[in-house]
ROSE-4610 file (N, C-alpha, C; in Angstrom, 1 decimal, always signed):
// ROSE-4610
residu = [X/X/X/X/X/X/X/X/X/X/X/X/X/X/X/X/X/X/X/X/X/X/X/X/X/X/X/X/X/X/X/X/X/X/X/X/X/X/X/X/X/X/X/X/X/X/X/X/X/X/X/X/X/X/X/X/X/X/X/X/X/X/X/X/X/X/X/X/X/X/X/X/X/X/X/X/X/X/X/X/X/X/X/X/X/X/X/X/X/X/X/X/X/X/X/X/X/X/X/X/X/X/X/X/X/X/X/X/X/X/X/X/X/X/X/X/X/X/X/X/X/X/X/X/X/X/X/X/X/X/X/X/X/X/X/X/X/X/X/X/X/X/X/X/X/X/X/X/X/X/X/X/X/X/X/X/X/X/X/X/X/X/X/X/X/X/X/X/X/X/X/X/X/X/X/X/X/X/X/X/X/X/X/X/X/X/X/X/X/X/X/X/X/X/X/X/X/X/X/X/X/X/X/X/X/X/X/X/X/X/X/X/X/X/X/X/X/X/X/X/X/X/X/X/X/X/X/X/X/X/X/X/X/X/X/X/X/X/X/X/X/X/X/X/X/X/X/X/X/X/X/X/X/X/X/X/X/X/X/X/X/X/X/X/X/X/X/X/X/X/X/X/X/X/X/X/X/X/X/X/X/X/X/X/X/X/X/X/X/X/X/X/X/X/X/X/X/X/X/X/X/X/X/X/X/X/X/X/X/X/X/X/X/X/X/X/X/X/X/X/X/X/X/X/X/X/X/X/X/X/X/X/X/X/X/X/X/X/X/X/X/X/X/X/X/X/X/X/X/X/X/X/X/X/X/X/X/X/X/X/X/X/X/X/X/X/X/X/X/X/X/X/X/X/X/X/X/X/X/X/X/X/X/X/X/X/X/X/X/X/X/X/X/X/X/X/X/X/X/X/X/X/X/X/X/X/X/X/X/X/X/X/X/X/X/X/X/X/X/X/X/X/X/X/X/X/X/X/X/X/X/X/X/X/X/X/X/X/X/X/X/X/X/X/X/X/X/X/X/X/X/X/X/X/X/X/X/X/X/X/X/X/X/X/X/X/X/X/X/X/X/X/X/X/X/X/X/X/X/X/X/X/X/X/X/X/X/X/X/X/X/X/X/X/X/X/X/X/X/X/X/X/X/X/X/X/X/X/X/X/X/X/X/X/X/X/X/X/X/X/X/X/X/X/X/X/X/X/X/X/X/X/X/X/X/X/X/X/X/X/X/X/X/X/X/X/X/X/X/X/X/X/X/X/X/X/X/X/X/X/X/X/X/X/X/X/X/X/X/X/X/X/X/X/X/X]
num = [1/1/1/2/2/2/3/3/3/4/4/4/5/5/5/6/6/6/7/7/7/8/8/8/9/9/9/10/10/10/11/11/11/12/12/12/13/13/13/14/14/14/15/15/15/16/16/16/17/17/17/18/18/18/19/19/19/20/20/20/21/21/21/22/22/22/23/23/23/24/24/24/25/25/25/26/26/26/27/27/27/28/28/28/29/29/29/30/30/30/31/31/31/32/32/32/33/33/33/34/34/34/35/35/35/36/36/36/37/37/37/38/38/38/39/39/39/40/40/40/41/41/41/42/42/42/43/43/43/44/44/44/45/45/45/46/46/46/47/47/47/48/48/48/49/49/49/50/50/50/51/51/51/52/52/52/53/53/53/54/54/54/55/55/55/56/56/56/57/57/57/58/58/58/59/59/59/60/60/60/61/61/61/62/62/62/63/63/63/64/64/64/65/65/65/66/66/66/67/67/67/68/68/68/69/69/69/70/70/70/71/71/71/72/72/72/73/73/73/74/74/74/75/75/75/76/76/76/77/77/77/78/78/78/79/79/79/80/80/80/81/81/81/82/82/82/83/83/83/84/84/84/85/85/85/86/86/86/87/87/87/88/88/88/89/89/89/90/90/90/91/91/91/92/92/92/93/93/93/94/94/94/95/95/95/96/96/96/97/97/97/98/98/98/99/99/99/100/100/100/101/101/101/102/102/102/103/103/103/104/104/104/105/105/105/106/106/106/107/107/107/108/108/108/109/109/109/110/110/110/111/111/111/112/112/112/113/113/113/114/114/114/115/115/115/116/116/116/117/117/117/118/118/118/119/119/119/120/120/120/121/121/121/122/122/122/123/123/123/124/124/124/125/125/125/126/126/126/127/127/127/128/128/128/129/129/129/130/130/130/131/131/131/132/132/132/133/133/133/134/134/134/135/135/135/136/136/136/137/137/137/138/138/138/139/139/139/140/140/140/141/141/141/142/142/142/143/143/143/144/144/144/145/145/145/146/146/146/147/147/147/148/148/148/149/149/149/150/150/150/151/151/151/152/152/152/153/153/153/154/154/154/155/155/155/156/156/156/157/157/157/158/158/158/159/159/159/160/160/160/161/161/161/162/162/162/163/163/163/164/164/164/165/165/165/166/166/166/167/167/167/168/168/168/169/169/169/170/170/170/171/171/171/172/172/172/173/173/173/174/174/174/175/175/175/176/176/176/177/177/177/178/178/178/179/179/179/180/180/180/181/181/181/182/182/182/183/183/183/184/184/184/185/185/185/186/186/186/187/187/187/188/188/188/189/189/189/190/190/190/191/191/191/192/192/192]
x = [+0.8/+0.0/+0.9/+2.1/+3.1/+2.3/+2.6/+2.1/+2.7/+3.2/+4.3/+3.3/+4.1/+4.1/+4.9/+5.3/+5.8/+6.4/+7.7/+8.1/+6.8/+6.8/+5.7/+4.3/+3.8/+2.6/+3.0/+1.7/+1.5/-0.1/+0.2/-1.1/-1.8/-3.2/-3.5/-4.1/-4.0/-4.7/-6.0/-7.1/-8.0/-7.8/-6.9/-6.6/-6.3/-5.0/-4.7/-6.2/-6.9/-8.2/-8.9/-9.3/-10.1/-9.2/-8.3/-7.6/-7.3/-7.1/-7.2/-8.9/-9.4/-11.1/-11.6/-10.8/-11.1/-12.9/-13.0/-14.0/-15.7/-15.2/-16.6/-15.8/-15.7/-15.2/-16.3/-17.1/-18.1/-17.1/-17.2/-16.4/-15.4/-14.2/-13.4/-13.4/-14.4/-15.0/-16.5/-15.6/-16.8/-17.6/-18.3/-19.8/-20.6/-19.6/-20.1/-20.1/-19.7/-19.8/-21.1/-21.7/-23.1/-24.1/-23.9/-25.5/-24.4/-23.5/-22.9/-23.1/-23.5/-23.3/-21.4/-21.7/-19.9/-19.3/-20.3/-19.2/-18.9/-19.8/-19.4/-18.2/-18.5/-17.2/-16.2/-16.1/-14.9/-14.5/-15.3/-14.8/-14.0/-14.5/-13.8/-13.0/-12.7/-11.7/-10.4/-10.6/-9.5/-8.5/-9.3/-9.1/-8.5/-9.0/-8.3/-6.8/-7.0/-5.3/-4.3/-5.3/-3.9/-3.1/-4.1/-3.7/-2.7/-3.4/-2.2/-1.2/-1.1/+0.3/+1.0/+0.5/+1.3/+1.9/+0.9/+1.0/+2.5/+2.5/+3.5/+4.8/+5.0/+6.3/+6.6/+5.7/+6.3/+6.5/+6.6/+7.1/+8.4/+8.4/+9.8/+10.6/+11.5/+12.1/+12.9/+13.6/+15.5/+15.8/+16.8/+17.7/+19.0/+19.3/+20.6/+21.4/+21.7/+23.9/+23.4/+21.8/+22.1/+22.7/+23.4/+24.1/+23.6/+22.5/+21.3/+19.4/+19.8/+18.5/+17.2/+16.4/+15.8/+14.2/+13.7/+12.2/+11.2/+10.2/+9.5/+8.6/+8.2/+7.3/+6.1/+5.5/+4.1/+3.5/+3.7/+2.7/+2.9/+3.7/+4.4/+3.7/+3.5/+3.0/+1.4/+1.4/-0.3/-0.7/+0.0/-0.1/+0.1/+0.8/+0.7/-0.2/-0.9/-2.1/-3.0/-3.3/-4.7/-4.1/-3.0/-2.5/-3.3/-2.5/-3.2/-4.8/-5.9/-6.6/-7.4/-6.9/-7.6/-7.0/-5.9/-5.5/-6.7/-7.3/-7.9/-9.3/-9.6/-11.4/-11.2/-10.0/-10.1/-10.0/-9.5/-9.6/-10.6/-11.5/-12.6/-13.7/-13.8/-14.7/-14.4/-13.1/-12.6/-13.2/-13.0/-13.0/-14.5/-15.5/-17.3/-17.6/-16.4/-17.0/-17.5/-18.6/-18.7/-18.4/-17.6/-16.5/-15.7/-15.0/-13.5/-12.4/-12.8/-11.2/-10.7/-12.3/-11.8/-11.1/-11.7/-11.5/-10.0/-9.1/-8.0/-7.0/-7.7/-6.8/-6.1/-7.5/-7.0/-6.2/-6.4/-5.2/-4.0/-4.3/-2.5/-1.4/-2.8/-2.8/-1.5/-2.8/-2.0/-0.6/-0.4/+0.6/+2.0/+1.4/+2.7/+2.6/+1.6/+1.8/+2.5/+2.3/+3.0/+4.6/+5.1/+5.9/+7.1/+6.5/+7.0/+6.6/+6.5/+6.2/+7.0/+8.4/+9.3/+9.5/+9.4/+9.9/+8.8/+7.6/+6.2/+6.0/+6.8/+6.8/+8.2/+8.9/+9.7/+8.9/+7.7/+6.9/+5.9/+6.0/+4.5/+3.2/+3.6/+2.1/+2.6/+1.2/+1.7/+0.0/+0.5/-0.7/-1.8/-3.1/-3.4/-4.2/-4.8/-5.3/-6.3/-6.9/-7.8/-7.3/-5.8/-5.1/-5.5/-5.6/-6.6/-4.9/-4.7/-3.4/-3.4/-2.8/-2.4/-1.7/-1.7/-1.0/-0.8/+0.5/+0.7/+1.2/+0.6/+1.0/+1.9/+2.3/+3.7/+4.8/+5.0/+5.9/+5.7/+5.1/+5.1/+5.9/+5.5/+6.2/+7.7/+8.7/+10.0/+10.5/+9.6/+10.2/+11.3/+12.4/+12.5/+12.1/+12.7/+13.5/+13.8/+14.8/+15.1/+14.3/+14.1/+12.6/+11.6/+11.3/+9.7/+10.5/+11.7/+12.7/+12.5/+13.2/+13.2/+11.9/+10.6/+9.5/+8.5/+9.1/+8.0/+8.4/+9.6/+10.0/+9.9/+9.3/+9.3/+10.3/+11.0/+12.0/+11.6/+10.6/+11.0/+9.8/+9.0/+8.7/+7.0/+7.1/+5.7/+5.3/+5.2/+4.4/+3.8/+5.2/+5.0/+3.8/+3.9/+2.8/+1.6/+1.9/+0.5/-0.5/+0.6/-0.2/-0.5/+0.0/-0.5/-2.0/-1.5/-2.8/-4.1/-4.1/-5.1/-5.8/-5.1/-5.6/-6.2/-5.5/-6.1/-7.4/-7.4/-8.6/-9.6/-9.3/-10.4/-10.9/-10.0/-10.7/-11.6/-11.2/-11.7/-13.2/-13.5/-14.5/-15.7/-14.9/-15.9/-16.4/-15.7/-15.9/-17.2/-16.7/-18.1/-19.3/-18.9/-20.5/-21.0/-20.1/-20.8/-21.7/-21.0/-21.7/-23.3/-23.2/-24.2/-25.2/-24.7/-26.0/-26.5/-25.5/-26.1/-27.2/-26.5/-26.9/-28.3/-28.3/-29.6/-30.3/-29.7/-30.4/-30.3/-29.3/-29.1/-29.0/-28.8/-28.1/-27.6/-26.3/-24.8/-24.6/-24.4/-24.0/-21.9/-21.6/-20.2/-19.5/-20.5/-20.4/-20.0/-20.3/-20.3/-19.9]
y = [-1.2/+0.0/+1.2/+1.0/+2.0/+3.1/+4.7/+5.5/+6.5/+6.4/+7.2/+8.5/+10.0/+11.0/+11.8/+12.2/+13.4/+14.0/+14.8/+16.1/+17.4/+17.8/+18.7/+19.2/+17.6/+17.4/+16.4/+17.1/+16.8/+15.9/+15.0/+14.2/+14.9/+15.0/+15.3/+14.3/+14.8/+13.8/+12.9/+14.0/+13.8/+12.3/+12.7/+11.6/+10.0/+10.0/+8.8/+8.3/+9.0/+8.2/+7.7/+8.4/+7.8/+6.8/+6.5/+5.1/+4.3/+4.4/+3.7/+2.7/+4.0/+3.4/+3.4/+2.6/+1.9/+1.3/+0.4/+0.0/+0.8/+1.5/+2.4/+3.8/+4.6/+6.0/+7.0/+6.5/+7.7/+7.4/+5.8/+6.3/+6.5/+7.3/+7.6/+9.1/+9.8/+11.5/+11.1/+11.8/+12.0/+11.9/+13.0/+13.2/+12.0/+11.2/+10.3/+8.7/+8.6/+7.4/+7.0/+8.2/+8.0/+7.0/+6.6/+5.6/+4.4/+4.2/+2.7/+1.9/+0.9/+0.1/+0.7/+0.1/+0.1/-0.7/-2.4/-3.3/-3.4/-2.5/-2.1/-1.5/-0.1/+0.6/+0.1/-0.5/-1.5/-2.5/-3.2/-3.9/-3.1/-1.6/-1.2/-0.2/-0.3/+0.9/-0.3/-1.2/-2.3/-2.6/-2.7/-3.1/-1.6/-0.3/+0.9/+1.0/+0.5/+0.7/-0.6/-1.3/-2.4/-1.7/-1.1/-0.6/+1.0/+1.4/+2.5/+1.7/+1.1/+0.8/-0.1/-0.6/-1.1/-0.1/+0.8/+1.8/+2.9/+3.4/+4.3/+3.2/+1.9/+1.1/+1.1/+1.3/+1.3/+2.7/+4.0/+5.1/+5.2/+6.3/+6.5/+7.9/+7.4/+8.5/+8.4/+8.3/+8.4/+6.8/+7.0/+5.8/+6.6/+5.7/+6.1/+6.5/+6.3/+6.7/+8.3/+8.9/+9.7/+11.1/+12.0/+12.9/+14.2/+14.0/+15.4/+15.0/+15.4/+14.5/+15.1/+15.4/+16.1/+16.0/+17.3/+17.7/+15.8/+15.8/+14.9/+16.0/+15.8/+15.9/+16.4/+17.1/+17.4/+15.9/+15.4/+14.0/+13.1/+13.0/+12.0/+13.0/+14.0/+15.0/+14.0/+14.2/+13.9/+12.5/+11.4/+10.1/+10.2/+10.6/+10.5/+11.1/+12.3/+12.6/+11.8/+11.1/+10.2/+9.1/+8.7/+7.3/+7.6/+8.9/+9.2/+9.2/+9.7/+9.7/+8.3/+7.6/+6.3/+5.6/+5.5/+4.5/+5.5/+6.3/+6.9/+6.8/+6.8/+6.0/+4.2/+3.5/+2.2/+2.1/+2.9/+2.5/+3.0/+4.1/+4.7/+3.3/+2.9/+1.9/+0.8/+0.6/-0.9/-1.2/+0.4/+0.9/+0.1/+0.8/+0.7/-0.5/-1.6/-2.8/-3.7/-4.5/-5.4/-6.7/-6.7/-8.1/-7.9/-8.6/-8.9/-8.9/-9.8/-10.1/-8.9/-7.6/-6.5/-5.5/-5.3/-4.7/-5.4/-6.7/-6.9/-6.5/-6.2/-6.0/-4.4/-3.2/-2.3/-1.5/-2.6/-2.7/-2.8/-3.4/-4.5/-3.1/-2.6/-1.1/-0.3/-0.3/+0.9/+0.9/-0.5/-1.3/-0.4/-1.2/-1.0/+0.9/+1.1/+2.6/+3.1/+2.9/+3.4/+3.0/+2.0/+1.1/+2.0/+2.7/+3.6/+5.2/+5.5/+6.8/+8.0/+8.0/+8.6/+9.0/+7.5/+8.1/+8.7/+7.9/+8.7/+10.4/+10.6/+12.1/+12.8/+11.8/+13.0/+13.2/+12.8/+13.1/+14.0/+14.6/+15.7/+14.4/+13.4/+12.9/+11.9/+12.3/+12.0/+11.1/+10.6/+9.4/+10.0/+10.3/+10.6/+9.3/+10.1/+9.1/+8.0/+8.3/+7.8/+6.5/+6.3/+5.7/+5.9/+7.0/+7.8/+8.2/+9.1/+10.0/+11.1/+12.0/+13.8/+13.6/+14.5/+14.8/+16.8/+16.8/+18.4/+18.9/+19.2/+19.5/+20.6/+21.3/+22.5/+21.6/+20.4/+19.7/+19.1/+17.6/+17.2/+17.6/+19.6/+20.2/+20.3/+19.9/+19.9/+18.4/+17.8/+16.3/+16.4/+15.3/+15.3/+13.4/+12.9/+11.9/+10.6/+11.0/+9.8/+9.6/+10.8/+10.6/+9.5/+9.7/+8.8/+7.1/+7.4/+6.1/+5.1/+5.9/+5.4/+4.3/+5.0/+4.5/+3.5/+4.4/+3.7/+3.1/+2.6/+1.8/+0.8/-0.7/-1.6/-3.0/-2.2/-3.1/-2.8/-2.0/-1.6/-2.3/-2.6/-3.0/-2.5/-1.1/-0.7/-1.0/-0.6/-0.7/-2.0/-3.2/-4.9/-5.3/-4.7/-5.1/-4.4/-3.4/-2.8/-3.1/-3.8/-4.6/-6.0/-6.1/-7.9/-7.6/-7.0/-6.4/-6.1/-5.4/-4.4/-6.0/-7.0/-8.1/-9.1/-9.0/-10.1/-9.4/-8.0/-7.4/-7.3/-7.5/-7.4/-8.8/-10.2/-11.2/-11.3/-10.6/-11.1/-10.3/-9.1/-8.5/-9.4/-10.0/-10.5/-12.0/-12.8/-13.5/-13.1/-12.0/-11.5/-11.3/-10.7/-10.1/-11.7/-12.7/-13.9/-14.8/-14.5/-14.8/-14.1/-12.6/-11.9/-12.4/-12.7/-13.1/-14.1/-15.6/-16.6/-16.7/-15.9/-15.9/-14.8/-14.3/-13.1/-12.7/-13.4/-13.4/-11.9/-11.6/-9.8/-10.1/-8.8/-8.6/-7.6/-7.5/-6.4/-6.8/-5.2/-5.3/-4.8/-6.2/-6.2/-5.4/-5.3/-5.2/-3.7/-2.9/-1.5/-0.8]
z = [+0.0/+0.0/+0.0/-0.3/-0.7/-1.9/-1.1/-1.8/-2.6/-3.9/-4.9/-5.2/-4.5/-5.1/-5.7/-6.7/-7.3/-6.0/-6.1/-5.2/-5.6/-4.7/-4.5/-4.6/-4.7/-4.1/-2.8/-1.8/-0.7/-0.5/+0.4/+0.6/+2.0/+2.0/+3.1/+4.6/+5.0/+6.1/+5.7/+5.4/+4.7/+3.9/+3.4/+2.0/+3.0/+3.6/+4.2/+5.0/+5.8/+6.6/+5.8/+4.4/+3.1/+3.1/+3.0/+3.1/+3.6/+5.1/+6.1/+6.2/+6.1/+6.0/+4.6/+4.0/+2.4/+2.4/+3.0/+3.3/+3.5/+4.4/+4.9/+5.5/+4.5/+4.6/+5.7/+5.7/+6.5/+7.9/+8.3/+9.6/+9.9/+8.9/+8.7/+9.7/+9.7/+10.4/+11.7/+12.6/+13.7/+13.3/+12.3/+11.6/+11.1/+11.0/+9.7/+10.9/+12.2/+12.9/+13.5/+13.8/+14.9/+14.4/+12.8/+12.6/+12.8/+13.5/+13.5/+15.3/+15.0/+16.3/+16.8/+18.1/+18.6/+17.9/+17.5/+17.2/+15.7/+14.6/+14.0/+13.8/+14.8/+14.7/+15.2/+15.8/+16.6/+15.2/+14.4/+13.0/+12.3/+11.9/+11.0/+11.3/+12.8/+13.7/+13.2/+13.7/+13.7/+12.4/+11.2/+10.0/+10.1/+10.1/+9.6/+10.2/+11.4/+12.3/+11.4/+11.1/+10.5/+9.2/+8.7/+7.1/+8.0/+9.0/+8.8/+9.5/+10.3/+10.6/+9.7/+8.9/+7.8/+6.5/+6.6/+5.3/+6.3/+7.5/+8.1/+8.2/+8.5/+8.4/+6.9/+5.9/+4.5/+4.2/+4.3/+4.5/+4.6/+3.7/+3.6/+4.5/+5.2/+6.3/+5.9/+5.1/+4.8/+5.5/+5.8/+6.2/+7.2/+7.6/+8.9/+8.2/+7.1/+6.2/+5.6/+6.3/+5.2/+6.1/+5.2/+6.1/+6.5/+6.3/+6.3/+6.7/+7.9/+8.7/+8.1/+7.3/+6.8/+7.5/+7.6/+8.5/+7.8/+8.4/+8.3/+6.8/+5.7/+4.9/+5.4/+4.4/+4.5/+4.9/+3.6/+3.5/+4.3/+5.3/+6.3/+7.6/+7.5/+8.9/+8.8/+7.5/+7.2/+7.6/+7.2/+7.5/+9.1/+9.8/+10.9/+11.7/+11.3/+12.2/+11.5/+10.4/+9.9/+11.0/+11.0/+12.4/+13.3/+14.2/+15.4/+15.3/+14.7/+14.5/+14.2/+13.7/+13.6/+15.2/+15.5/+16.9/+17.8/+18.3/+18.8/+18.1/+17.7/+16.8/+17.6/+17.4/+17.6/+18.8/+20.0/+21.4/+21.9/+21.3/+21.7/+21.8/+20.5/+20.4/+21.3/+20.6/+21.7/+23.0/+23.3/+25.0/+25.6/+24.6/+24.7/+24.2/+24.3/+23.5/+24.8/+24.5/+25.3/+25.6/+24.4/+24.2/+24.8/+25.8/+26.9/+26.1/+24.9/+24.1/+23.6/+23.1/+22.2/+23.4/+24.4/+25.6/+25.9/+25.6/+26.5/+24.8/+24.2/+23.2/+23.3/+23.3/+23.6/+24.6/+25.8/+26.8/+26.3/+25.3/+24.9/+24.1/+23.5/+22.3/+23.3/+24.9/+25.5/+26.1/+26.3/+26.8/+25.7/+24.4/+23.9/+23.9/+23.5/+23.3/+24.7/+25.7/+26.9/+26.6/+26.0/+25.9/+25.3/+24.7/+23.4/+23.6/+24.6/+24.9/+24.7/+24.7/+24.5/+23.0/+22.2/+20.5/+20.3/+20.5/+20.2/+20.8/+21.7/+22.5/+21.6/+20.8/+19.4/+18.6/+18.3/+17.1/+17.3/+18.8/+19.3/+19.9/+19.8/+20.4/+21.9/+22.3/+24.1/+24.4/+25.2/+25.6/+26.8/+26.2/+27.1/+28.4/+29.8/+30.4/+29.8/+29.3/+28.8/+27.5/+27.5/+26.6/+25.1/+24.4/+23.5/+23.1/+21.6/+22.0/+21.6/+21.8/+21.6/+20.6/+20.2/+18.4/+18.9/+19.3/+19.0/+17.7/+17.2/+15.6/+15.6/+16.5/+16.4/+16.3/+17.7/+17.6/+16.9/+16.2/+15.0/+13.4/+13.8/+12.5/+12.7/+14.0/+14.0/+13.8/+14.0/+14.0/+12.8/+12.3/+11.5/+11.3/+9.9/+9.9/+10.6/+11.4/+11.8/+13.6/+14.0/+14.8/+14.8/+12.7/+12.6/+12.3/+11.8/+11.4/+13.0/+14.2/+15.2/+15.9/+15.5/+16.3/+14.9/+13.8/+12.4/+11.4/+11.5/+10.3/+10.4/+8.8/+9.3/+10.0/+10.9/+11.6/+12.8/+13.0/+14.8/+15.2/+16.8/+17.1/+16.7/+17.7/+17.3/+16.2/+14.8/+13.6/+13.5/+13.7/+13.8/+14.6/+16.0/+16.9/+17.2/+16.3/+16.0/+15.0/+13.6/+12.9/+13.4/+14.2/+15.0/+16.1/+16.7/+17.9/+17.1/+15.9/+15.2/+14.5/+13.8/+13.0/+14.2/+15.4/+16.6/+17.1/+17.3/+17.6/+16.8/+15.5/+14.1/+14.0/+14.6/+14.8/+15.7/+16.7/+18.0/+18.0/+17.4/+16.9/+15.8/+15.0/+14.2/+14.7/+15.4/+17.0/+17.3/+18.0/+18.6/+17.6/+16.5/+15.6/+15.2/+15.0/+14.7/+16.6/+17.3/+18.5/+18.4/+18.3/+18.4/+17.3/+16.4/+15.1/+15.3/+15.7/+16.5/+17.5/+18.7/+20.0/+20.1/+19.8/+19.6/+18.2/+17.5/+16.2/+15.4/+15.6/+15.4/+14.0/+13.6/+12.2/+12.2/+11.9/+11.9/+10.6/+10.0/+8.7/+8.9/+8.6/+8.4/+7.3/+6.2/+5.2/+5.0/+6.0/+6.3/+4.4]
């Protein structure tokens, strides 16, 4: 899901969440979540964190031999507030879920996010109580390079176990929407 642009176009945030939430874009924006069950949202919070944290470990930051640490990009500022913004849609829901497994997952979320609080605090975002995260976009705009290299490339831990956590929690969700259709005869449209 590598994304090739030209020098001097910029992607916007806007753009990456449309992508993240490939599937069902409305819940991509506050405005657009309110006609969804939680465990809806919780389905397609999950799936959207896998694709960003797989889409920011394939991002390109430079590399360590280079001799000029250069600012983080527009389009790299952008992918990371659509990040922040989806990990924060997915523990909101998680949070209100009434599944245990979706609930021990988002634990797991905040686990590693606490885990990682430092490189994530070179990039402007800080964890709040609520295991939710802050995005200061002043700091963000000094970040450079090997900042996002440190916490987001695919070698390092976070991106790896955020794409593991996000696919175990997207199981453990559809677990549940198949329990619920069984056991109560519901009907959840997965299909969002």
């Amino acid at each position: 899901m590598s994304t090739k642009v030209s020098s001097g176009v910029s992607l916007s945030t806007n753009y990456f969440l449309r992508n993240f939430y490939t599937n069902n874009q409305k819940a991509a924006k506050t405005s657009g979540r309110s006609g969804y069950s939680n465990v809806e949202l919780s389905y397609e919070d999950s799936r959207a964190l896998n694709r960003a944290a797989k889409r920011l470990s394939k991002s390109d930051f430079g590399s360590d031999t280079d001799e000029k640490d250069d600012d983080l990009n527009d389009t790299s500022k952008a992918a990371i507030e659509a990040f922040v913004d989806t990990y924060n849609y997915t523990v909101t829901s998680g949070k209100s879920s009434s599944d245990y497994e979706t609930k021990r997952y988002v634990k797991q979320l905040n686990t590693l996010s606490k885990k990682h609080a430092d490189e994530l605090e070179d990039l402007g975002i800080t964890i709040n109580s609520d295991g939710t995260l802050d995005l200061n976009k002043d700091l963000l705009k000094t970040a450079n390079n090997s900042k996002a290299r440190k916490l987001l490339s695919s070698d390092q831990e976070y991106p790896q176990k955020l794409v593991k956590l996000s696919r175990k929690m997207n199981s453990a969700v559809q677990e549940n929407i198949m329990s619920l259709i069984s056991t109560q005869n519901m009907h959840i449209d997965i299909s969002l």
